[in-house]
N, C-alpha and C positions, 0 to 999 in steps of 0.2 A: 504494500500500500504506500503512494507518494506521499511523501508529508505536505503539506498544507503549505510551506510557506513556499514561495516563488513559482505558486502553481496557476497556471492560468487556461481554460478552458473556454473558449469563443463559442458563443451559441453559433455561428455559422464560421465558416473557413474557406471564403474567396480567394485569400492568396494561394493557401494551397495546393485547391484546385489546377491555377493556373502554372504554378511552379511545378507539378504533375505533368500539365499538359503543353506549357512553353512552346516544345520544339515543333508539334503539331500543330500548335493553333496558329503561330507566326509563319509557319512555309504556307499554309491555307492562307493566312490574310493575304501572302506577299503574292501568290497566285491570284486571287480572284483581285485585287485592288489594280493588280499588274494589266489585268484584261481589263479594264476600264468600262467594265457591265457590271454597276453595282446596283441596280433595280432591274429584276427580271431577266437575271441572269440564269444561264439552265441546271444551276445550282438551287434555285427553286424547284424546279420541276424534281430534279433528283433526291432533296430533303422530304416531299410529299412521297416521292416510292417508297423509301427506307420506311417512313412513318404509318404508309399503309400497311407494311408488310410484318414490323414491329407489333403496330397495335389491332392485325388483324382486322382489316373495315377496307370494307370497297371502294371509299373515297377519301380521302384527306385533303384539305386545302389551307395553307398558311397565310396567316392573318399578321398585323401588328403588332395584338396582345391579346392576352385573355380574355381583356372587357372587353374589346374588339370580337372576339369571337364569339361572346355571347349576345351581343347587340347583332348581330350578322346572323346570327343561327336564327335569331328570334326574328328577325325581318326576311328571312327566306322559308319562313312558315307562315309569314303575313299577321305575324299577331302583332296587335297596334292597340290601338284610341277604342275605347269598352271593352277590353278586354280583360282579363282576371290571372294572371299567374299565379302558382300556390309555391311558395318558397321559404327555406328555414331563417331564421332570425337571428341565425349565431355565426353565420356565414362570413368573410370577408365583403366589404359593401359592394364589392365590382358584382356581384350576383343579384341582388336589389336597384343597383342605379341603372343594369343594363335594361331590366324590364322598363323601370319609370321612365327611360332615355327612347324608348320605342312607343311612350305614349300608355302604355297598360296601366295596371293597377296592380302592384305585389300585394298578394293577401301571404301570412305569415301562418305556417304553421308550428308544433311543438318539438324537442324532441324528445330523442332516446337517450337511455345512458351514456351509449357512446358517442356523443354530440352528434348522430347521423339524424336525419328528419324523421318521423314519428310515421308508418304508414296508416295508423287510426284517425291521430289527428289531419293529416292531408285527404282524410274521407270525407270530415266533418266540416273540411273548408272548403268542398265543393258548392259552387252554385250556378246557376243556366249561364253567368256568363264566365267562365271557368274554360281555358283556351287551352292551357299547359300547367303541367307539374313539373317543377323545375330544383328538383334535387340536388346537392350539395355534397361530393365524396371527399369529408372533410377529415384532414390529417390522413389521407392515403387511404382511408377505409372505405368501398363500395358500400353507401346506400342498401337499405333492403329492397333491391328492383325488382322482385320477382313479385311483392304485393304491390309495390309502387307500378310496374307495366301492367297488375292484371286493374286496378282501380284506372289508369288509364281507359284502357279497352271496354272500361262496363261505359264509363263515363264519355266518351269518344275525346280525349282527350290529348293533346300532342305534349312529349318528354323532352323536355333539352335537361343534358345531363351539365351540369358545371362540374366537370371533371379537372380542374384545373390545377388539383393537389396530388393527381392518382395516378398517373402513367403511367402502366405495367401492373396497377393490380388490377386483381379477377375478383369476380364474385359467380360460384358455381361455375368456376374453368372459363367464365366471359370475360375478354377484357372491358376496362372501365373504357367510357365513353363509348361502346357499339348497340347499347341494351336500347337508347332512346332514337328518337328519330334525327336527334343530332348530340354529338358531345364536343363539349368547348374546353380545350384547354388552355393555361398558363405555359410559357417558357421563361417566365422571369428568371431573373437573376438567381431566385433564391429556391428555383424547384428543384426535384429530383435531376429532371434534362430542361439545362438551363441553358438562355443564351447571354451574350453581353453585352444586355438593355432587355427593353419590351422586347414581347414575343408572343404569338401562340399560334393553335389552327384549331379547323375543324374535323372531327368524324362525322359521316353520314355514310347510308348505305345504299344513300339514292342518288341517283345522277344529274337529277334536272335541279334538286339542291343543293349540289354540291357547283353545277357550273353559275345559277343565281350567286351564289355564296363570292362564287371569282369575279364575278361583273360586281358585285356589292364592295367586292373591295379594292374596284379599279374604277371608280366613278360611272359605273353603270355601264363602260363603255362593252357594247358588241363586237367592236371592231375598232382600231385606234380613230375612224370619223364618226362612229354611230353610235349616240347614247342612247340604252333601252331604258333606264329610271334613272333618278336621280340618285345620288350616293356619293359616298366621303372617296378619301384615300384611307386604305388600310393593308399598302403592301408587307410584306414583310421581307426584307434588303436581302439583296445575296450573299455579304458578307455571313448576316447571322445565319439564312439555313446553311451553308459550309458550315458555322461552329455548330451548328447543331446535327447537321448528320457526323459530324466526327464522334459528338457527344455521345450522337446515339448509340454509336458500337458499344459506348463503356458502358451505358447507362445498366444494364444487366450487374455490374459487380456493384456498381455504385449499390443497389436494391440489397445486393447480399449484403454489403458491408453494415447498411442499414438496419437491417432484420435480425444483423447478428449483435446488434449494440442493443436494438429491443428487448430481443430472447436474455440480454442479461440485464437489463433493467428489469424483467421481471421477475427474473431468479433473484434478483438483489435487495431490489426494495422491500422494507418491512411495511406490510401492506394496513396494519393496525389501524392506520391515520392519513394513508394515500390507498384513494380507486384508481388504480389501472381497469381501461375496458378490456377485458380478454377479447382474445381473437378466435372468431368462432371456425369450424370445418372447412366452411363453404367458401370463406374469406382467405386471398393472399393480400395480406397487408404491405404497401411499400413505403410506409410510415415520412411521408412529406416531413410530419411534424411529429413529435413526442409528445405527448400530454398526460400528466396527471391530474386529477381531481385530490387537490388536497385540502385539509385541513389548517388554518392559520394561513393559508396563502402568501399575505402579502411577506410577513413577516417571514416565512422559509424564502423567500426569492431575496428578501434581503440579506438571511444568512449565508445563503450562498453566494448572493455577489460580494459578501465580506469575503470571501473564500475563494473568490479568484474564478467562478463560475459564473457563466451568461446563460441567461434567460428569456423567456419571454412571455407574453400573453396575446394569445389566438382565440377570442379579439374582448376587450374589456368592457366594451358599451353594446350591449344588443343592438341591432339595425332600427328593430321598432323605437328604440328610444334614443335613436338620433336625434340631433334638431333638424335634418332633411325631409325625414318620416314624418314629421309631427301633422302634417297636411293627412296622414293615412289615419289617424284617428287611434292608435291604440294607448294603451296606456300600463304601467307599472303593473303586473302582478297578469296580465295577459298571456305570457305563457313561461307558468312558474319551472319547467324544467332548465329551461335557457336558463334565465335569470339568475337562478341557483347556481347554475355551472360557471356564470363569469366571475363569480366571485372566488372560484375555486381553482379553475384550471389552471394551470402552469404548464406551460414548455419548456424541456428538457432537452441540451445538446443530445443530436440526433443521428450531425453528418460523419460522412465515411471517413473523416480521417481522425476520429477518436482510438485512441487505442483503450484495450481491455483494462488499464490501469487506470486512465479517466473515468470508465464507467463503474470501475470501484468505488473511486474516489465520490462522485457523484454520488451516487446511492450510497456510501458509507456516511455523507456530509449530510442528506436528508433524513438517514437514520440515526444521526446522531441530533439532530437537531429535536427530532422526538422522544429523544430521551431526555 
């Protein structure tokens, strides 16, 4: 066990990513920068193959960001102005302001233990004008989709998945993002397969939304003279799919490295005064994020940042009780599982380049604080 003093453990570790990957990412810049096609260079096209063939989905299409791909998924199902999305409350806001930003109305539902959405309460927030259910695979854990598609289906209902924390997990051997009629991910900086800035794209497994989805994020154009709708820019540069299909090859050990820092966070921690959510059968977890639900919260995140440990909280103010939301009418004690859990959860270094000794350390610092 390291001793405590000159110990320091970063909730995340960009440089050493990049000091890993240096030799690789600079011959790729010095290449694609060298060819002087830095928008829509056929380093797009080639980051969309890897990405279909990775995450298994008949389409893929690369976007800006995340919130870009959710704004884009949700205007190439046409859901707009009276329309009703049902979506969780504990989500990062890019899942809420993409709905408000296409004109809809987020209706909020509760959740589950494991921060994922509740599929009882998302029954109970159905109403005639109810367009999509829009789930949230938060910290790496798929959603319960299999009740969330069948209340779809009764409902006639369209799924956009905000997959945007989950690359590479499955739920029942699926991967994330192919269950809904669209799944949006993140490539920020700070995901599993990340780039360096904004990023993301889409899955879908239909064609005629996946080529909308390309015109959506090229100003509508059909051809460089013929615009079919109006719409933004949302390409995403050649430089970053190059660093992302590189990424991609690793992204596999990056998940073990991940998985294997979990599996001993939950051998380690004395669970008396912290909930971990276990991980059920059906679930491969690629743990975006660490989280426990603990006891005294605030107070263990500061013993640990005495200790030389980083932290964080994912995310501290529910959505509904934004001052953005307040136009949406909810109010304090609206849905007591969330509420509960902000007070509690903590994030845990999580990334691949902790060693077994820091995650001693770690769990030996929050069981000591319990004592």
């Amino acid at each position: 066990m390291p001793a405590a003093e000159g110990m320091r453990i970063p909730y995340v570790n960009l440089a050493a990513q990049f000091a890993e990957e240096r030799e690789a990412l600079m011959a790729l810049a010095e290449d694609v920068l060298g060819k002087g096609m830095w928008v829509g260079g056929p380093e797009v096209e080639i980051f969309e193959k890897a990405l279909r063939r990775y995450c298994e989905a008949d389409e893929a299409v690369a976007v800006g960001s995340g919130t870009d791909a959710l704004i884009l998924g949700l205007k190439a199902l046409d859901i707009g102005a009276g329309d009703e999305v049902i979506t969780p409350p504990n989500s990062f806001i890019s899942s809420t302001a993409a709905i408000a930003l296409v004109g809809a109305r987020p209706v909020f539902a509760d959740v589950l233990d494991d921060q994922n959405i509740d599929p009882e309460a998302v029954e109970a927030a159905i109403t005639a004008k109810t367009r999509a259910i829009m789930p949230v695979h938060l910290t790496g854990r798929v959603a319960e989709m299999d009740a969330i598609l069948d209340i779809a289906q009764r409902h006639k209902v369209k799924v956009i998945e905000d997959a945007a924390q989950s690359i590479g997990s499955r739920y029942d051997g699926k991967r994330s993002g192919t269950f809904g009629d669209v799944g949006c991910f993140s490539a920020h900086p700070l995901k599993n397969l990340n780039a360096a800035g904004d990023a993301g794209f889409v899955l879908t497994g239909d064609g005629e939304i996946a080529e909308r989805i390309r015109r959506l994020r090229n100003l509508g154009l059909a051809n460089r003279d013929e615009v079919v709708e109006w719409a933004a820019v949302s390409r995403l540069d050649t430089l970053q799919c190059a660093i992302l299909t590189e990424r991609l090859q690793r992204l596999d050990g990056v998940i073990e490295r991940r998985r294997k820092n979990a599996a001993l966070y939950h051998r380690l921690v004395d669970r008396r005064h912290v909930f971990i959510p276990p991980d059920r059968d059906c679930e491969f977890n690629t743990f975006h994020t660490f989280v426990i639900q603990a006891e005294r919260r605030d107070a263990l995140k500061q013993h640990l940042a005495d200790r030389g440990i980083g932290t964080a909280i994912h995310y501290p103010i529910p959505i509904h009780r934004q001052p953005a939301a307040a136009s949406l009418g909810y109010g304090k004690g609206d849905f007591p599982k969330a509420e509960r859990q902000v007070e509690r959860i903590l994030s845990l270094p999580i990334h691949q380049f902790l060693s077994q000794a820091d995650i001693e350390y770690v769990a030996e610092t929050i069981n000591g604080f319990y004592r």
